[in-house]
PDB file of N, CA, C and O in Angstrom:
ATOM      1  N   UNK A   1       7.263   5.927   7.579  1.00  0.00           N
ATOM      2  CA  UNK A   1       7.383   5.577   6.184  1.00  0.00           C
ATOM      3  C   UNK A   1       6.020   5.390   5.552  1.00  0.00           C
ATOM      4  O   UNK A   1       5.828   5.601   4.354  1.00  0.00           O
ATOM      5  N   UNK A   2       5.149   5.016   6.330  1.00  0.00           N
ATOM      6  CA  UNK A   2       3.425   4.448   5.692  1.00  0.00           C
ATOM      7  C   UNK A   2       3.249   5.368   5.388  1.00  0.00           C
ATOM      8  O   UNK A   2       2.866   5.215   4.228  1.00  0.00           O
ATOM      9  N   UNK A   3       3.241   6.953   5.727  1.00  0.00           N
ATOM     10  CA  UNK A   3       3.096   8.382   5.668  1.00  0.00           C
ATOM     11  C   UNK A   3       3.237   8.669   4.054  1.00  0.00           C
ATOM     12  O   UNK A   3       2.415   9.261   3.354  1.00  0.00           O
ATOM     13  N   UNK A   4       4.403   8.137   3.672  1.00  0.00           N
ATOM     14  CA  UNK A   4       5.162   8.610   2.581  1.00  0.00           C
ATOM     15  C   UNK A   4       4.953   7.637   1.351  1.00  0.00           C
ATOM     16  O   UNK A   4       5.278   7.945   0.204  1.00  0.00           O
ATOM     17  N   UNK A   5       4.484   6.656   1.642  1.00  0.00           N
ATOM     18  CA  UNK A   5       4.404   5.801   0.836  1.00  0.00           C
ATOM     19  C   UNK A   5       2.637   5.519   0.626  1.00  0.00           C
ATOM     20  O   UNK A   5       2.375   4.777  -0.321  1.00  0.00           O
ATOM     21  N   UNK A   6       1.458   6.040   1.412  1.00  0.00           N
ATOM     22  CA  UNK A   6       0.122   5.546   1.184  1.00  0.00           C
ATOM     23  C   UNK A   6       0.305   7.669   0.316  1.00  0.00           C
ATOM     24  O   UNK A   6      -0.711   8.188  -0.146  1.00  0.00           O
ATOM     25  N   UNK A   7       1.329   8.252   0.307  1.00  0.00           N
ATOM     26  CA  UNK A   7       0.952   9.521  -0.173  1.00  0.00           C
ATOM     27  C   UNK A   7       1.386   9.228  -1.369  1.00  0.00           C
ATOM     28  O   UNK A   7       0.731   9.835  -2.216  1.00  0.00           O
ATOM     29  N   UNK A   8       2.223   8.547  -1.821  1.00  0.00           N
ATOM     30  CA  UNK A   8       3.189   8.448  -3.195  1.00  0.00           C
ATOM     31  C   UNK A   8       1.805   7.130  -3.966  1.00  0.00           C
ATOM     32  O   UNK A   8       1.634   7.314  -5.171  1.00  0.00           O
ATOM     33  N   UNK A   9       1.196   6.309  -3.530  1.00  0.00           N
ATOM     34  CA  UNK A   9       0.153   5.673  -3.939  1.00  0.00           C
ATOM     35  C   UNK A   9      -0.859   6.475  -4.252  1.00  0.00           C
ATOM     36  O   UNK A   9      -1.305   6.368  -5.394  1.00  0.00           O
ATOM     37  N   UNK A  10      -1.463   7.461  -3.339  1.00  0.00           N
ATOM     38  CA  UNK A  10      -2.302   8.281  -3.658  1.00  0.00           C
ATOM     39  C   UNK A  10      -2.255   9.501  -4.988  1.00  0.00           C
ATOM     40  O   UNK A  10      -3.177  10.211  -5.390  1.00  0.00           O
ATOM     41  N   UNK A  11      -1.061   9.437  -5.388  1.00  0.00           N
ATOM     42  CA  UNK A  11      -0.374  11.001  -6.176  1.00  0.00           C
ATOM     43  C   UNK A  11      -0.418   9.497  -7.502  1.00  0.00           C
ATOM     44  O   UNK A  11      -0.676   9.808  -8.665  1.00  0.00           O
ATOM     45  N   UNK A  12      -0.198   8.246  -7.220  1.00  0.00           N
ATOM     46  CA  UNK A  12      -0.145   7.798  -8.585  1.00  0.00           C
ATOM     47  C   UNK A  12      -1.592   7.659  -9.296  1.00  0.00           C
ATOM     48  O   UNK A  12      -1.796   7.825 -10.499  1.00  0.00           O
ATOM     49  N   UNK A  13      -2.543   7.327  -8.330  1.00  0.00           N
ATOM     50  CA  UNK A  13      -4.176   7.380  -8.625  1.00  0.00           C
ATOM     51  C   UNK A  13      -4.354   5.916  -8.602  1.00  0.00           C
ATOM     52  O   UNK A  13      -5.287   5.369  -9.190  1.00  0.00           O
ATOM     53  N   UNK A  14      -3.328   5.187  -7.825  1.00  0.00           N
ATOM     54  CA  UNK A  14      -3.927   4.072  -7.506  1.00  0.00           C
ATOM     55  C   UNK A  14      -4.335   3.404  -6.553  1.00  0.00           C
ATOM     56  O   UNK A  14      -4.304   4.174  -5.592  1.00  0.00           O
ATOM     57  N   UNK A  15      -4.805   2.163  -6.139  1.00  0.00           N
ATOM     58  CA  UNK A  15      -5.279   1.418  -5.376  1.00  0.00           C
ATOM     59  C   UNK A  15      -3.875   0.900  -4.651  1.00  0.00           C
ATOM     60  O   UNK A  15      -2.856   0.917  -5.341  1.00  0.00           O
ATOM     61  N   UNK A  16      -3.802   0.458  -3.331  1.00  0.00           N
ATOM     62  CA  UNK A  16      -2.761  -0.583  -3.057  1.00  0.00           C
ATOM     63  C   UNK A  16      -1.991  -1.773  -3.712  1.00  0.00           C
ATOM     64  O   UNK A  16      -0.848  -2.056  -4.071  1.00  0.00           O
ATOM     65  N   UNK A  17      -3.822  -2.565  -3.652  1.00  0.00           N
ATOM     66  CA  UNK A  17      -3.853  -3.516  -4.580  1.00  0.00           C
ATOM     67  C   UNK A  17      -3.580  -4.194  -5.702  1.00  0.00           C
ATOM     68  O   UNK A  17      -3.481  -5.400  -5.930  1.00  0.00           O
ATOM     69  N   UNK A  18      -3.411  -2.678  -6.759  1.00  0.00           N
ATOM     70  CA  UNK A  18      -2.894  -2.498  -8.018  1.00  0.00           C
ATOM     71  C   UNK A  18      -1.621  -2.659  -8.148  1.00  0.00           C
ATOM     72  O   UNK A  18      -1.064  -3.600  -8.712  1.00  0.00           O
ATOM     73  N   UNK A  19      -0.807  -1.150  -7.291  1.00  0.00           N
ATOM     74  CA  UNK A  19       0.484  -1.543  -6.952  1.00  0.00           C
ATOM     75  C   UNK A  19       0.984  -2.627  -6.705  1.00  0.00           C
ATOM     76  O   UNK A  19       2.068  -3.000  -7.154  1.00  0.00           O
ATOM     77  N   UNK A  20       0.352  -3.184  -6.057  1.00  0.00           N
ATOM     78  CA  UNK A  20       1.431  -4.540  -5.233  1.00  0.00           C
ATOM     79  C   UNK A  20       2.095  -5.340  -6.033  1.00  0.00           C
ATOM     80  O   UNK A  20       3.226  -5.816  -6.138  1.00  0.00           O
ATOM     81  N   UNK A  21       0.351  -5.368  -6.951  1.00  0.00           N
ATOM     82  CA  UNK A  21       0.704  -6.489  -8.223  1.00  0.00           C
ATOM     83  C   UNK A  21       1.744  -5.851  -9.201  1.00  0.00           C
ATOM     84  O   UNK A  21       2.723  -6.559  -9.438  1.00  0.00           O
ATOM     85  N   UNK A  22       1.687  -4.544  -9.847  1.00  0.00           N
ATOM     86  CA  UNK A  22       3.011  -4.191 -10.631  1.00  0.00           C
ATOM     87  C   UNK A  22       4.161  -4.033  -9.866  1.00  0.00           C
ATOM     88  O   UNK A  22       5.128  -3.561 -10.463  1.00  0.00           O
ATOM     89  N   UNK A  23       4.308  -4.347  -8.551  1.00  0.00           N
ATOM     90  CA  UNK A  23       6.021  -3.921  -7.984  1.00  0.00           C
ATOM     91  C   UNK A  23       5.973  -5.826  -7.510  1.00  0.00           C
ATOM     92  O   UNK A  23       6.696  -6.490  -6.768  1.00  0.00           O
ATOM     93  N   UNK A  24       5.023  -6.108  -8.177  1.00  0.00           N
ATOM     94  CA  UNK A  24       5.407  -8.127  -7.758  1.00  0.00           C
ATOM     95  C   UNK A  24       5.395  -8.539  -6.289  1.00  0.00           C
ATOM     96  O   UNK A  24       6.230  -9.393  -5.993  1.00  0.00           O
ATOM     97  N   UNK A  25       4.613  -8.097  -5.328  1.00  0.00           N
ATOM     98  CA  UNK A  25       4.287  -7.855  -3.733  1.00  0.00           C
ATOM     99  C   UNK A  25       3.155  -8.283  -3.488  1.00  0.00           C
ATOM    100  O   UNK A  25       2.525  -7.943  -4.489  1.00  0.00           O
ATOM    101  N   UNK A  26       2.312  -8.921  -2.678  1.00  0.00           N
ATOM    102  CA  UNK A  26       1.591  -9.255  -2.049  1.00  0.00           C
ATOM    103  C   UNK A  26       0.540  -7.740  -1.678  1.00  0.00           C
ATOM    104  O   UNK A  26       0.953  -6.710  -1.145  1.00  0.00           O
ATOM    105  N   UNK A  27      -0.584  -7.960  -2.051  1.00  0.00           N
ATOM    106  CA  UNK A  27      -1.423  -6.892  -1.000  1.00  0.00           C
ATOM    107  C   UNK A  27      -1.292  -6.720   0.288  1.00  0.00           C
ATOM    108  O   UNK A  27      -1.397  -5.611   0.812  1.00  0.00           O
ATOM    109  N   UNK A  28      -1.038  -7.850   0.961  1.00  0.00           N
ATOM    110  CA  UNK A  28      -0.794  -7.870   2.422  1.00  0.00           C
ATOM    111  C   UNK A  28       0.378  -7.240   3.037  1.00  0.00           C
ATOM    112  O   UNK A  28       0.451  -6.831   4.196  1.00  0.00           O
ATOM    113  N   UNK A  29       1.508  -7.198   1.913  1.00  0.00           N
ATOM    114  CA  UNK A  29       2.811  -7.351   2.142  1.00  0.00           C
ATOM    115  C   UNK A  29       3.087  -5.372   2.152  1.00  0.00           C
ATOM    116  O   UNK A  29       3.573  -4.522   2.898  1.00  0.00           O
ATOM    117  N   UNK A  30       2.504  -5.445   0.994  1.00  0.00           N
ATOM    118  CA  UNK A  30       2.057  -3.520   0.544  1.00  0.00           C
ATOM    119  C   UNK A  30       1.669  -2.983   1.915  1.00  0.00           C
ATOM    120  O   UNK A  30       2.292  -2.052   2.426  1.00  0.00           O
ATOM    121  N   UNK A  31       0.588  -3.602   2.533  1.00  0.00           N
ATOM    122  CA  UNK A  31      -0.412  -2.694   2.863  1.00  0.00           C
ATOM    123  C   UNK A  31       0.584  -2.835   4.830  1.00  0.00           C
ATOM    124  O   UNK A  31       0.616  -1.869   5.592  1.00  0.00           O
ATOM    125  N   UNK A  32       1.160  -4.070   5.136  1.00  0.00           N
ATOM    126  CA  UNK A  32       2.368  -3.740   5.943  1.00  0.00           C
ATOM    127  C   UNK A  32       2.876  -2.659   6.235  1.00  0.00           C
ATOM    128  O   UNK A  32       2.785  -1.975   7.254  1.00  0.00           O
ATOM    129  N   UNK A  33       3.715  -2.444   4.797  1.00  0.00           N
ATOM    130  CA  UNK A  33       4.674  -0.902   4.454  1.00  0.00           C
ATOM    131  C   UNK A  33       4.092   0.035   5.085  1.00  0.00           C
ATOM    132  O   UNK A  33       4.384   0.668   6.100  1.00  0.00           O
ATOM    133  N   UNK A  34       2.904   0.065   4.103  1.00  0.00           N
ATOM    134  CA  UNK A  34       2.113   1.504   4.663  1.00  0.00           C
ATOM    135  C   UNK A  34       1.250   1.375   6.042  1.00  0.00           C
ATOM    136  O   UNK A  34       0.655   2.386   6.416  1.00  0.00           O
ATOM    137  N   UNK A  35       1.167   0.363   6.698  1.00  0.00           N
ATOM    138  CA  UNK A  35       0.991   0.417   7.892  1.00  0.00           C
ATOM    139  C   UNK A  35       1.875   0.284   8.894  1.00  0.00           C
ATOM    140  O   UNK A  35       1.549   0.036  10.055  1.00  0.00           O
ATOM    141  N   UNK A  36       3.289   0.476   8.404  1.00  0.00           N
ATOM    142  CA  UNK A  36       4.333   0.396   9.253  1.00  0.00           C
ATOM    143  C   UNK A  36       4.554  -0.799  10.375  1.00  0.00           C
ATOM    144  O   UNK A  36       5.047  -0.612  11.488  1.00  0.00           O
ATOM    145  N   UNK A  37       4.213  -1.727   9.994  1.00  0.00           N
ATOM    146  CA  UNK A  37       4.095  -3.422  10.805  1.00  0.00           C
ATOM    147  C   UNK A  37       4.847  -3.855  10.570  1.00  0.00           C
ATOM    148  O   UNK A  37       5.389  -4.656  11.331  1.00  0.00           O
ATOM    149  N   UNK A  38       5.462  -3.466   8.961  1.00  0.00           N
ATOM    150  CA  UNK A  38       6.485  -3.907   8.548  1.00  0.00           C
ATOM    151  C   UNK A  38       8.168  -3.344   7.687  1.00  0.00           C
ATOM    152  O   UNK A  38       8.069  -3.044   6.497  1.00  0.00           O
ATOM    153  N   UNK A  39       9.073  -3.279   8.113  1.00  0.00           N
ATOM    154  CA  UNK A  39      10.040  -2.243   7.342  1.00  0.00           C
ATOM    155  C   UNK A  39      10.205  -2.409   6.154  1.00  0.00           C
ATOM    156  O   UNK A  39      10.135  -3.595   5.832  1.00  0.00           O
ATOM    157  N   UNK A  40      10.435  -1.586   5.195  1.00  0.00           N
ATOM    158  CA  UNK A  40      10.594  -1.371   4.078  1.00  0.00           C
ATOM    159  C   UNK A  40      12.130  -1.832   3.121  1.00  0.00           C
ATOM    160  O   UNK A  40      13.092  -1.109   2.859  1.00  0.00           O
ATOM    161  N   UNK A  41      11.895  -3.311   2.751  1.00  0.00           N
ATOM    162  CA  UNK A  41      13.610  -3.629   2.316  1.00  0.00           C
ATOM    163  C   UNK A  41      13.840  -2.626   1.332  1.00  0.00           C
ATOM    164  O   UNK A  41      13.146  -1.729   0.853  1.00  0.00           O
ATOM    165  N   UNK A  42      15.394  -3.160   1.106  1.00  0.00           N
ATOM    166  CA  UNK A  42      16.182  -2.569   0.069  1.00  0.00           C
ATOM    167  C   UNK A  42      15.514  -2.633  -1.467  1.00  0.00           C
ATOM    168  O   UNK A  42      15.500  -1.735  -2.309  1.00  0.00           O
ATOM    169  N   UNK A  43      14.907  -4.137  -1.567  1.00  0.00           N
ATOM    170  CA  UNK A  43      14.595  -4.622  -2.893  1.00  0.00           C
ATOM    171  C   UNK A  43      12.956  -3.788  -2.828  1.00  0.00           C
ATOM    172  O   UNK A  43      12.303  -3.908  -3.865  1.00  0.00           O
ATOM    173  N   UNK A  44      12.497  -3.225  -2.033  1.00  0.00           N
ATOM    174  CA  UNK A  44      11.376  -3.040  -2.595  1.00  0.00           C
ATOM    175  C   UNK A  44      11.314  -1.449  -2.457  1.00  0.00           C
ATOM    176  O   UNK A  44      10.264  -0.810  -2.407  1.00  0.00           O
ATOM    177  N   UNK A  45      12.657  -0.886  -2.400  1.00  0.00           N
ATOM    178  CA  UNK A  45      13.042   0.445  -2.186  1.00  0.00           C
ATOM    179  C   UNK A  45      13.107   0.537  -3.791  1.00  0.00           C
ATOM    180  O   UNK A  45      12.655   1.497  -4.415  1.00  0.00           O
ATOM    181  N   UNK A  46      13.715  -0.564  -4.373  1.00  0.00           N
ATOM    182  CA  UNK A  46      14.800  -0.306  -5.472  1.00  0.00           C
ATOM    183  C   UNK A  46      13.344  -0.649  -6.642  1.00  0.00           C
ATOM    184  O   UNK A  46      13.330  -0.038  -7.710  1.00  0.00           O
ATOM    185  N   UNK A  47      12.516  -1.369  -6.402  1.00  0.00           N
ATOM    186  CA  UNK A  47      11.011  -1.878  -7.332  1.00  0.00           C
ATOM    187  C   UNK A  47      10.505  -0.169  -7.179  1.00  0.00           C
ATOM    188  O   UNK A  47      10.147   0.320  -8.250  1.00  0.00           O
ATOM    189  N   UNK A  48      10.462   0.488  -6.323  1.00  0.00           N
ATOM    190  CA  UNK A  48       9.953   1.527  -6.105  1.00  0.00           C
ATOM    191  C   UNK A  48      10.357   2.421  -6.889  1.00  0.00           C
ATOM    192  O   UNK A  48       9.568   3.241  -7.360  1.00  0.00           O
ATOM    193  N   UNK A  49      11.363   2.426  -7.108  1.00  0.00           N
ATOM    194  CA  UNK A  49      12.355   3.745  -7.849  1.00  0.00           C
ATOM    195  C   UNK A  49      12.423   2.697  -9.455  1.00  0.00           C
ATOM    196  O   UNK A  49      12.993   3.347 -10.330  1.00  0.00           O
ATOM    197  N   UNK A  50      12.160   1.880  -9.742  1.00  0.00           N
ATOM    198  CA  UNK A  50      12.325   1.267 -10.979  1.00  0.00           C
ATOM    199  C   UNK A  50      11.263   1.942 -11.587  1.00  0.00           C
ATOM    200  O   UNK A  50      11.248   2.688 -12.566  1.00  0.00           O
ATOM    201  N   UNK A  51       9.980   1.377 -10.505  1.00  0.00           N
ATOM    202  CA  UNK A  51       8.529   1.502 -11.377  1.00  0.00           C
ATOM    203  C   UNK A  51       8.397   3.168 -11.638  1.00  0.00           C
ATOM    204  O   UNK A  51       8.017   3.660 -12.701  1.00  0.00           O
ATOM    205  N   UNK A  52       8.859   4.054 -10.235  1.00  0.00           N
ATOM    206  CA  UNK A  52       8.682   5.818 -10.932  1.00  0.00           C
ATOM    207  C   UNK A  52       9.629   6.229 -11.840  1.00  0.00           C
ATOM    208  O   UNK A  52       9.872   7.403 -12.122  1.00  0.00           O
ATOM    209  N   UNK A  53      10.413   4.793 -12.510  1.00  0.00           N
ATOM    210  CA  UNK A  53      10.889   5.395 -13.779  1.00  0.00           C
ATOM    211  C   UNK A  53      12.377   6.186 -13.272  1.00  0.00           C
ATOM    212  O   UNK A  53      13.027   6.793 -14.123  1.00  0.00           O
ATOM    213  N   UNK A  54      12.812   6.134 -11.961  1.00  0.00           N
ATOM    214  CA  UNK A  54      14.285   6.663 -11.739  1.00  0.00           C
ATOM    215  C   UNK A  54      13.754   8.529 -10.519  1.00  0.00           C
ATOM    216  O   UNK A  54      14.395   9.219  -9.725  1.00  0.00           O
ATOM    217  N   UNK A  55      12.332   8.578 -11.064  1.00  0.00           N
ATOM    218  CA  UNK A  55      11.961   9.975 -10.372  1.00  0.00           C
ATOM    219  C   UNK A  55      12.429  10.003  -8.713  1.00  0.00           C
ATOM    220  O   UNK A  55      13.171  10.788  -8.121  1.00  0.00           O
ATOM    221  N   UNK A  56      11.635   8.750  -8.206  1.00  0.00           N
ATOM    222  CA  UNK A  56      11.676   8.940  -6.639  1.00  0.00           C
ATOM    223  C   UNK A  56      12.722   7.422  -6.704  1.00  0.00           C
ATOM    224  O   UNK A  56      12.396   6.293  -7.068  1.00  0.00           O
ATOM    225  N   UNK A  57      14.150   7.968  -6.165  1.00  0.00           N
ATOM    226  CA  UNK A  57      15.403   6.523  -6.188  1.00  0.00           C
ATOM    227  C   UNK A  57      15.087   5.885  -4.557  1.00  0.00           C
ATOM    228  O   UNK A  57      14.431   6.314  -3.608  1.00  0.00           O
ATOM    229  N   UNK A  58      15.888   4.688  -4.776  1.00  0.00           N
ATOM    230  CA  UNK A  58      15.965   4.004  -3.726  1.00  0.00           C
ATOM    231  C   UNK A  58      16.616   4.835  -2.267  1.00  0.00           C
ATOM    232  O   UNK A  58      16.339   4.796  -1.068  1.00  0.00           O
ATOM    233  N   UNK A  59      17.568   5.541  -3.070  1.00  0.00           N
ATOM    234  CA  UNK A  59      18.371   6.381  -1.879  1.00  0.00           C
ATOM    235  C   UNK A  59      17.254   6.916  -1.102  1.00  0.00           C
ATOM    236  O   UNK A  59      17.242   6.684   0.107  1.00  0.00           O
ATOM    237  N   UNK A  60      16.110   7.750  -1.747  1.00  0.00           N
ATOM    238  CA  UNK A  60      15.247   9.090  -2.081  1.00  0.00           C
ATOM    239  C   UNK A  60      14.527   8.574  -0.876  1.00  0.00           C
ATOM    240  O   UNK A  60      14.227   9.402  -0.016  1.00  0.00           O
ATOM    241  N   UNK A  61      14.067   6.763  -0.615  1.00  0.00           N
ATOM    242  CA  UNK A  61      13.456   6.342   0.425  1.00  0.00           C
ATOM    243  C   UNK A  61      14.327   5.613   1.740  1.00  0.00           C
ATOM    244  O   UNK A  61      13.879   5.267   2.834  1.00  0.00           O
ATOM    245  N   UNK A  62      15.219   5.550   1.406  1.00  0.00           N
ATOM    246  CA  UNK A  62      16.046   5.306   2.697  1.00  0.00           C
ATOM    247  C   UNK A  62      16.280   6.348   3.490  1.00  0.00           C
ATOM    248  O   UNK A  62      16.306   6.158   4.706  1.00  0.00           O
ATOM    249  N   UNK A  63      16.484   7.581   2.982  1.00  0.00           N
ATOM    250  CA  UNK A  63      16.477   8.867   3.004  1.00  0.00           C
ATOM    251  C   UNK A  63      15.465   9.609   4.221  1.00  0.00           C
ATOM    252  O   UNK A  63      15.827  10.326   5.154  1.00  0.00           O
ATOM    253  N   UNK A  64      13.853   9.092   3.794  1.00  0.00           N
ATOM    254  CA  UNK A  64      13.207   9.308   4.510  1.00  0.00           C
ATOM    255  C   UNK A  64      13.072   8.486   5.667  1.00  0.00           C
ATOM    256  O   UNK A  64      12.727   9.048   6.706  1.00  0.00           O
ATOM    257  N   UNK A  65      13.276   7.285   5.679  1.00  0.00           N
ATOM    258  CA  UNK A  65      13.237   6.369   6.558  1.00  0.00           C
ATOM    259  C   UNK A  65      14.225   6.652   7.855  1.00  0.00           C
ATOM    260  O   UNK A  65      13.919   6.281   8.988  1.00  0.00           O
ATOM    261  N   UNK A  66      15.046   7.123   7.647  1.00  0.00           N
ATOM    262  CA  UNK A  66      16.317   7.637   8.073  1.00  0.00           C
ATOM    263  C   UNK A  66      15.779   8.803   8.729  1.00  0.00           C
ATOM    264  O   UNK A  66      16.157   8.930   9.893  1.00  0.00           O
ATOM    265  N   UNK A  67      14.764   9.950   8.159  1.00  0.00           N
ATOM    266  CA  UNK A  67      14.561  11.553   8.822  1.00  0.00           C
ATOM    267  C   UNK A  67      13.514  10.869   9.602  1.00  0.00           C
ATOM    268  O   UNK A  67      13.193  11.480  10.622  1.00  0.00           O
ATOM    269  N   UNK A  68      12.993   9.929   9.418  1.00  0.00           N
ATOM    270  CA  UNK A  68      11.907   9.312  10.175  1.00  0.00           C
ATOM    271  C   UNK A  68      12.039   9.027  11.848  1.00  0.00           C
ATOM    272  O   UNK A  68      11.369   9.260  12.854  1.00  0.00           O
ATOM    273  N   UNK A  69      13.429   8.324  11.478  1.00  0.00           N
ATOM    274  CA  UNK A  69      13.623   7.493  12.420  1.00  0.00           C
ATOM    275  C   UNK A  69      14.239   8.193  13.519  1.00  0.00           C
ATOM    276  O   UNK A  69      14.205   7.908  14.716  1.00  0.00           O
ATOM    277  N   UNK A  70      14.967   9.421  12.766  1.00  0.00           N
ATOM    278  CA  UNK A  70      15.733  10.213  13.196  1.00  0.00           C
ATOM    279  C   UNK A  70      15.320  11.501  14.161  1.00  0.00           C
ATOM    280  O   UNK A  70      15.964  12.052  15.054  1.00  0.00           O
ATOM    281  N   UNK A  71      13.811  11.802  13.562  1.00  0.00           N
ATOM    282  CA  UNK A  71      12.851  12.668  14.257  1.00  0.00           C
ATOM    283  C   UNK A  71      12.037  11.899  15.620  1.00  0.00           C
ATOM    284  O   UNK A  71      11.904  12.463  16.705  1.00  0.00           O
ATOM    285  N   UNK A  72      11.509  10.441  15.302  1.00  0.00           N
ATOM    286  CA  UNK A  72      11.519   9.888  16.388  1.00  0.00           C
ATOM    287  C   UNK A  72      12.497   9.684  17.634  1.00  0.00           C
ATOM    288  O   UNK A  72      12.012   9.716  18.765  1.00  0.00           O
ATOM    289  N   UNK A  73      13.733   9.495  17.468  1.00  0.00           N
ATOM    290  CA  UNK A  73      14.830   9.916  18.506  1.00  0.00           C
ATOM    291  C   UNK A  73      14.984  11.308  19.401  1.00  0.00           C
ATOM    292  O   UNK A  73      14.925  11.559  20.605  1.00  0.00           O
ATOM    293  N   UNK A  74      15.172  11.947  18.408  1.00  0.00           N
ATOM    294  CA  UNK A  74      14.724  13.588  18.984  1.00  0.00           C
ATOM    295  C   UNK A  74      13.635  13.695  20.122  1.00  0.00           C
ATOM    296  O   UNK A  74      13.778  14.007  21.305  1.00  0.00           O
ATOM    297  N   UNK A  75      12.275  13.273  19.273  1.00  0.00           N
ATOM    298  CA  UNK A  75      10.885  14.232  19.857  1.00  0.00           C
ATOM    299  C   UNK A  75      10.780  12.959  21.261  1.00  0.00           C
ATOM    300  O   UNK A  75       9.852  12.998  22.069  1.00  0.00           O
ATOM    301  N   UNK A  76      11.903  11.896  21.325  1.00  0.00           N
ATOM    302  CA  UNK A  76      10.759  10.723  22.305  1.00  0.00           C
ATOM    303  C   UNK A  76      12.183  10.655  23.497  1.00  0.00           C
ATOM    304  O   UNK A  76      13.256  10.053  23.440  1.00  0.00           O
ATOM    305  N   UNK A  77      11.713  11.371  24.305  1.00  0.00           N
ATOM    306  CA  UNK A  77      12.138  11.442  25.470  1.00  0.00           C
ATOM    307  C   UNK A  77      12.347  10.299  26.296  1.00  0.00           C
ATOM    308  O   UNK A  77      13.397   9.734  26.601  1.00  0.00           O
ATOM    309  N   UNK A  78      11.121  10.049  26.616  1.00  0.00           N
ATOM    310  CA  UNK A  78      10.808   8.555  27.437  1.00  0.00           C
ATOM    311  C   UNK A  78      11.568   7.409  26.904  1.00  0.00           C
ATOM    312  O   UNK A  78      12.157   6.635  27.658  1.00  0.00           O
ATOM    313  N   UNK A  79      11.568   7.290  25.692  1.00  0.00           N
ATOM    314  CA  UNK A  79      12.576   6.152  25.442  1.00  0.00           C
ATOM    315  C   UNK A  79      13.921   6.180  26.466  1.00  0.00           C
ATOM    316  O   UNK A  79      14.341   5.281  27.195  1.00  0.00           O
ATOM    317  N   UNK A  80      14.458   7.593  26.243  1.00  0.00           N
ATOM    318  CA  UNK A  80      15.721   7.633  26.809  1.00  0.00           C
ATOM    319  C   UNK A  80      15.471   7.435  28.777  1.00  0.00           C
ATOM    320  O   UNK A  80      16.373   7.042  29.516  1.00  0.00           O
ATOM    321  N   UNK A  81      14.288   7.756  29.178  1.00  0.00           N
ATOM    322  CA  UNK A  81      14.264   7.923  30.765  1.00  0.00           C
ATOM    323  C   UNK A  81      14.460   6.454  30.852  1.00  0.00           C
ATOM    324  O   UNK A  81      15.275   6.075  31.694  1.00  0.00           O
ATOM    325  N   UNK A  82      13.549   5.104  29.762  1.00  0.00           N
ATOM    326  CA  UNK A  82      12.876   4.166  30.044  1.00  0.00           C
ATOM    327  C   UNK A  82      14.165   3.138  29.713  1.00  0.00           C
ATOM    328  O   UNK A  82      14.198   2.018  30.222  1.00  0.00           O
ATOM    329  N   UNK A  83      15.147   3.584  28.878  1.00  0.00           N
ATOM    330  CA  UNK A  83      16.394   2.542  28.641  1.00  0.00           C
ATOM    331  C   UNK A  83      17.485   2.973  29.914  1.00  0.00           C
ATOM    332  O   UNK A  83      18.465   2.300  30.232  1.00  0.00           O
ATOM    333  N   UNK A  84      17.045   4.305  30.574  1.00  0.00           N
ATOM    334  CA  UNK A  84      18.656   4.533  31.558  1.00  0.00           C
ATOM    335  C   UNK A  84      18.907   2.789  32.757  1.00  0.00           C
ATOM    336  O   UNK A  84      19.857   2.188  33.259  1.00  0.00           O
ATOM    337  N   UNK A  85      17.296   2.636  32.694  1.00  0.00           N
ATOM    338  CA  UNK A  85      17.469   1.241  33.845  1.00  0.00           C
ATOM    339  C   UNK A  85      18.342   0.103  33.193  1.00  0.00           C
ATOM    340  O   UNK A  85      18.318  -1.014  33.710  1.00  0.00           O
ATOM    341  N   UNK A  86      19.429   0.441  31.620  1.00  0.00           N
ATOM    342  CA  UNK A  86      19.598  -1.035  31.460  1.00  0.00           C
ATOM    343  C   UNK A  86      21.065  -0.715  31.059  1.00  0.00           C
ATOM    344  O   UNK A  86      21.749  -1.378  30.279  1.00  0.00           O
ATOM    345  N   UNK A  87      21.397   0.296  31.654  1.00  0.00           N
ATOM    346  CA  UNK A  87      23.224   0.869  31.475  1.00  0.00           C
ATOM    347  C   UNK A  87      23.806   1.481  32.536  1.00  0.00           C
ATOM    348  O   UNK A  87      23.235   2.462  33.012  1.00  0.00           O
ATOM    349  N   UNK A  88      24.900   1.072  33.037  1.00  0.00           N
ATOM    350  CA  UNK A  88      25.248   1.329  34.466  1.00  0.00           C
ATOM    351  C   UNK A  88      26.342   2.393  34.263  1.00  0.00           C
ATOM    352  O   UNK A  88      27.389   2.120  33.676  1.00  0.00           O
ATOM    353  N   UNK A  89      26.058   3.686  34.794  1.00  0.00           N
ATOM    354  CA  UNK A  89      27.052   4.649  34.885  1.00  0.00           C
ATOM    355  C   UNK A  89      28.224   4.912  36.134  1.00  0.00           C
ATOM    356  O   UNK A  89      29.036   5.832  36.034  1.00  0.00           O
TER     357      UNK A  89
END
């Protein structure tokens, strides 16, 4: 999600910093998101799609969060070798 969201900051021509303060967020709290430390709520899905004016919706980022999460499952193997030790067939 940091991917998608330090790119959608960059395309607006702003700072983090700036943002944070017009979506009512903490710099720290921003800079989380886009460092992926921290997940991305609903309410700041929905500040997101307020402030682009309806362009990029709340769905639009759950959306990605979702192909995100979803491509990580796929490409990560090892997860699956590294959980078989905790389900008994």
């Amino acid at each position: 999600m940091g991917f998608f969201l330090t790119e959608y900051i960059r395309n607006l021509g702003k700072k983090q910093k700036s943002l944070a303060s017009e979506i009512n967020v903490s710099a720290t709290e921003l800079n989380q998101y886009v460092k992926n430390s921290r997940a991305l709520p609903t309410e700041i899905m929905v500040r997101l799609e307020l402030y682009s004016r309806g362009i990029i919706l709340a769905e639009d980022w759950l959306a990605l969060i979702s192909k995100e999460k979803f491509h990580l499952l796929k490409a990560n193997e090892s997860l699956r070798e590294q959980q078989k030790r905790f389900v008994i067939i």
